[in-house]
C-alpha positions in Angstrom: 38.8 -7.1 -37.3 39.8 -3.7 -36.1 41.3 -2.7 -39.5 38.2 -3.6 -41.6 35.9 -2.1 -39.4 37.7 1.3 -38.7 35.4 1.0 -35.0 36.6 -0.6 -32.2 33.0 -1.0 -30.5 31.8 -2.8 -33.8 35.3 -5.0 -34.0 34.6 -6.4 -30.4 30.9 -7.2 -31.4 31.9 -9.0 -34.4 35.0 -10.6 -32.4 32.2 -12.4 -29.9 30.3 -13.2 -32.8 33.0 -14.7 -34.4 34.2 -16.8 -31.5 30.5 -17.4 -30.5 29.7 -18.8 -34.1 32.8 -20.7 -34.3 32.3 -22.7 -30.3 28.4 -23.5 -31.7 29.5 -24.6 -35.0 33.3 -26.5 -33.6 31.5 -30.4 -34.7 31.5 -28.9 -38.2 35.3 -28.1 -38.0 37.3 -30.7 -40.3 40.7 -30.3 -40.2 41.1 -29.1 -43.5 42.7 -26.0 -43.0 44.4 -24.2 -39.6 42.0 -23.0 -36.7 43.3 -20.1 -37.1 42.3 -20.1 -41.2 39.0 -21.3 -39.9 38.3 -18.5 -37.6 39.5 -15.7 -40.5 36.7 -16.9 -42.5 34.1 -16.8 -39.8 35.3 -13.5 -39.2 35.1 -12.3 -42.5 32.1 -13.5 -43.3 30.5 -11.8 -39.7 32.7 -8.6 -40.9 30.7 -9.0 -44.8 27.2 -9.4 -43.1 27.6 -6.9 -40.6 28.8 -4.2 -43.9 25.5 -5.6 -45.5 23.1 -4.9 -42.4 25.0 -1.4 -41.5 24.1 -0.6 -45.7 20.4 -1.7 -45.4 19.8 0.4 -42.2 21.2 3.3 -43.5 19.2 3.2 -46.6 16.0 2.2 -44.7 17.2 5.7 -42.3 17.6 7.9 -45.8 14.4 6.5 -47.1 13.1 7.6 -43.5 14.2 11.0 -43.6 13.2 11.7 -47.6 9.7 10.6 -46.2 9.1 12.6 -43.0 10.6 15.7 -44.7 8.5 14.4 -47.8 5.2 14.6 -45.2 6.3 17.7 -43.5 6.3 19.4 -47.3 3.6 18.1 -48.5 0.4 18.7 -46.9 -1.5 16.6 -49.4 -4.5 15.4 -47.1 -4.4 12.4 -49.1 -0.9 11.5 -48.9 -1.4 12.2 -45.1 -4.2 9.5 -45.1 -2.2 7.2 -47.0 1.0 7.6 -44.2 -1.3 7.5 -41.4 -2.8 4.3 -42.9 0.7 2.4 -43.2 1.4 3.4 -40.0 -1.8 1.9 -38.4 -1.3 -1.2 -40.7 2.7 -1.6 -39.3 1.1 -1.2 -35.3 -1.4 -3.6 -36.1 1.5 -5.9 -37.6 3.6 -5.4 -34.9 0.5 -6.2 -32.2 0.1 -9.5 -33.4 4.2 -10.4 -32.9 4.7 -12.7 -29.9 5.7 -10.3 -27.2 9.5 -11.1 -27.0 9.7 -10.2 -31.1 7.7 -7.4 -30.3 10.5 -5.9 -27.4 13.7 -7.0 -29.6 11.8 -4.5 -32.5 10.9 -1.7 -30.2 14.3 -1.8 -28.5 16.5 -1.8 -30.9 14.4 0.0 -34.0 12.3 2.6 -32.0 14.8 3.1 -28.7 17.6 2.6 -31.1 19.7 0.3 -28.6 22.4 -1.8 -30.5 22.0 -5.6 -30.2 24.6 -5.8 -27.6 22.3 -3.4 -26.2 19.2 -4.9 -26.2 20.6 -8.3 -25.3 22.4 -7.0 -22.1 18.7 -5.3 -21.1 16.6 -8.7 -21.7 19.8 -10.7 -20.2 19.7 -13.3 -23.4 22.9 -13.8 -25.8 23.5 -11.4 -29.1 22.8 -14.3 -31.2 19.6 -15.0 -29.7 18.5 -11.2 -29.9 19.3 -11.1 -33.5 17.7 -14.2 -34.2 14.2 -12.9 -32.6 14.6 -9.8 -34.3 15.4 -11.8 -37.8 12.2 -13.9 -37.0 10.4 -10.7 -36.2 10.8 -8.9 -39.1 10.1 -12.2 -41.6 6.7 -12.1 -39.5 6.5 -8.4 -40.1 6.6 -8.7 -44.2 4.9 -11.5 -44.4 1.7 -9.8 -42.7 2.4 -6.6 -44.1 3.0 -8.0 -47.6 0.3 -7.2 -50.3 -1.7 -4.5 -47.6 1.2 -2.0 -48.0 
């Protein structure tokens, strides 16, 4: 895992994940091929969506920055309005999110924490933190959808 992902902290995440997926999911193991073949493509496939999710937060972050340097630029009281007005619509979105969605978000989007991170502050299992965050931001788009 090491050698695909170039960073050791991001191999040992996926590692757990790996082994974690593979102890919740051993009923579905048939025999068909070696553990060991079994657990590569468990790996690789946490090691593909991890490269996926690393891609679609760095383009949300550039999208970010083009914005607030967009806002700082241009001092169109209209574009203001219109910013200030997604922002209040995103608050409101995030108020109605049961309060453990609403922590996962905050923590790791706002404080920036990694998942490890976050899970290791509430005391609940990677998987479960992602999972709430997953189910989070689904709740998130489908309020937001059509009123941004």
């Amino acid at each position: 895992m090491a050698y695909l992902t170039r960073d050791k902290a991001l191999a040992e995440e996926l590692t757990q994940e790996t082994f974690a997926s593979a102890w919740a999911n051993v009923d579905y193991f048939k025999g068909r091929a070696s553990v060991g073949t079994w657990l590569h493509q468990i790996a690789y496939r946490k090691f593909i969506d991890s490269t996926r999710r690393l891609q679609r937060n760095a383009a949300l972050m550039d999208r970010l920055k083009e914005e607030k340097h967009g806002a700082q630029e241009n001092s169109n009281p209209l574009h203001r309005l219109t910013a200030d007005e997604h922002s209040r619509l995103l608050y409101e979105a995030m108020r109605s999110l049961k309060p453990s969605e609403y922590i996962v978000l905050l923590l790791h989007y706002i404080q920036d924490l990694s998942f490890r991170q976050v899970a290791k502050v509430l005391g609940l299992p990677v998987g479960t933190v992602k999972w709430q965050t997953s189910k989070a931001l689904k709740k998130l788009k489908a309020s937001l959808t059509g009123r941004v």
